[in-house]
C-alpha positions in Angstrom: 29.2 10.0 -3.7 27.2 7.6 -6.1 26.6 5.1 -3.3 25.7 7.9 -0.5 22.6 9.2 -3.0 21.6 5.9 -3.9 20.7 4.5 0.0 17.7 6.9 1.1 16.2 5.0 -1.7 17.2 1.5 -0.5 15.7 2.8 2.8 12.9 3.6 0.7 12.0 0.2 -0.8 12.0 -1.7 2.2 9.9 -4.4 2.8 8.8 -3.6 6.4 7.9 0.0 5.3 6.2 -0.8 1.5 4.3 -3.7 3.6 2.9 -1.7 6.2 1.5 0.8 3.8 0.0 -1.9 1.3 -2.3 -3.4 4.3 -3.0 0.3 5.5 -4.7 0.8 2.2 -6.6 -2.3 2.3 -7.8 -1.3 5.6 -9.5 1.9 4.2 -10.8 0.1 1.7 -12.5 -2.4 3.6 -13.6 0.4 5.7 -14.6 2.6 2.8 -16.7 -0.8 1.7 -18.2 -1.0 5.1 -19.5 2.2 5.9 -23.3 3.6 5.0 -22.5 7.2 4.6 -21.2 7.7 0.5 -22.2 6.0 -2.3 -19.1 7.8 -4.1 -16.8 5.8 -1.1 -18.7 2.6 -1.4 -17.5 2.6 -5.3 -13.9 3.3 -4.9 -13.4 0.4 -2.2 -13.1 -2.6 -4.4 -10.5 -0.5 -6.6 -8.6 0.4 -3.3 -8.8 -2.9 -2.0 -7.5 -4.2 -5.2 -4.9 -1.8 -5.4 -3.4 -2.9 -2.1 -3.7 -6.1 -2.6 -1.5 -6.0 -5.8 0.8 -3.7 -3.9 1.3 -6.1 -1.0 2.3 -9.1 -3.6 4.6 -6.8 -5.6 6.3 -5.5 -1.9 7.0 -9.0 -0.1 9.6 -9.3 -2.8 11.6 -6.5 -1.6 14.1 -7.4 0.3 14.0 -7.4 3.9 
């Protein structure tokens, strides 16, 4: 029973998912950095940025 609990969250950490949602964040941050509408946006996009950036080095050593 051990082993059937334990796979959604091999499923989970995948790299293909984990991936996918690390560059999806460093899309809204560049976009968050690239639009003129809030100053409060503008200063959370580096943090963003550099939050997915971290995220996709840490996730391409999940396994595939």
């Amino acid at each position: 029973m051990k082993v059937q609990s334990t796979m959604p969250r091999r499923r989970l950490f995948r790299r293909r998912y984990c991936e996918g949602a690390s560059t999806v964040l460093i899309g809204v941050g560049i976009a968050m950095l690239v639009q003129p509408f809030n100053v409060d946006l503008y200063t959370w996009s580096f943090p963003v940025i550099l939050v997915g950036a971290l995220a996709f080095v840490v996730t391409s050593h999940f396994p595939e």
